[in-house]
C-alpha positions in Angstrom: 0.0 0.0 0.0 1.2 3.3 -1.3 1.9 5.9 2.1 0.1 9.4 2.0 2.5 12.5 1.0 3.1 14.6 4.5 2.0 17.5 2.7 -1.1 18.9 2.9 -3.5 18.9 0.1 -4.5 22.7 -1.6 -8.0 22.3 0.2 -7.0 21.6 3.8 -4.5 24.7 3.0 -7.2 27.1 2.0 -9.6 25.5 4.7 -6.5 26.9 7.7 -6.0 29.9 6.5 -9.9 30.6 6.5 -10.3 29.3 10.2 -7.6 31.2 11.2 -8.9 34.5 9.5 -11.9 33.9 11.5 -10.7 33.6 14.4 -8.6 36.6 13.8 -5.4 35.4 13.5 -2.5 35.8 10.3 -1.3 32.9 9.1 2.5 33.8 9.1 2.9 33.1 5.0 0.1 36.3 4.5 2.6 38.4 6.6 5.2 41.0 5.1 8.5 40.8 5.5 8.2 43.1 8.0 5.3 41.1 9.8 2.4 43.7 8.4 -0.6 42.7 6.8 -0.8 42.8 3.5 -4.3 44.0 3.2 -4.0 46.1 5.6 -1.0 47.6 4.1 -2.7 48.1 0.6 -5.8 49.4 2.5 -3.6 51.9 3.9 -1.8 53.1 1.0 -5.1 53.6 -0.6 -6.1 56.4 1.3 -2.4 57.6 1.8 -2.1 58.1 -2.2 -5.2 60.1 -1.6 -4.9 62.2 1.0 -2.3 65.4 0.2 -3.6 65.4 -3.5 -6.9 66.0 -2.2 -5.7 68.0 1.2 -4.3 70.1 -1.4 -7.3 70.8 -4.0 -9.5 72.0 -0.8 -6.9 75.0 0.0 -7.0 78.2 -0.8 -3.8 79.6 -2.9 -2.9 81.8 -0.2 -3.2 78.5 2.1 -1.0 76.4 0.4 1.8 79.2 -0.2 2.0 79.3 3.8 2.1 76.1 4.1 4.2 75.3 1.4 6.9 78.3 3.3 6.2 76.9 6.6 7.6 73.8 5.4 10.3 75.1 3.7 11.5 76.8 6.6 11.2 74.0 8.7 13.6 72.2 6.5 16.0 74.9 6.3 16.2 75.3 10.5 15.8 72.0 11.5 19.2 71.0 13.4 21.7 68.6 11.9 22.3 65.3 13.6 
């Protein structure tokens, strides 16, 4: 008789990662390098891409052009390290 193969089949692969997503817990193959979710990550980004653009369009010119200088000026007198 042949033995079974110790790995586990696609289905009972897919079926663990669901029970664990339940139960709120990340398999540690769906983590980032840096042990981030990737969903969350991308879910994240989304809005990030978003948000000066649009930050941006809702000021006034005079608006930006101080914050633009406040900026600036923070740059230039920040102390070196």
């Amino acid at each position: 008789m042949r033995k079974r193969s110790p790995k586990r089949d696609v289905n009972e692969i897919a079926h663990a990662m669901v029970e664990a997503i339940a139960a709120g817990q990340i398999p540690v193959e769906m983590k980032t390098p840096d042990g981030k979710n990737p969903l969350a990550v991308a879910l994240g980004r989304m809005g990030g891409l978003k948000g000066g653009r649009a930050r941006a369009d809702k000021l006034t010119k005079k608006q930006l052009s101080d914050s633009a200088r406040k900026a600036a000026q923070a740059r230039w007198h920040r102390e070196e390290t």
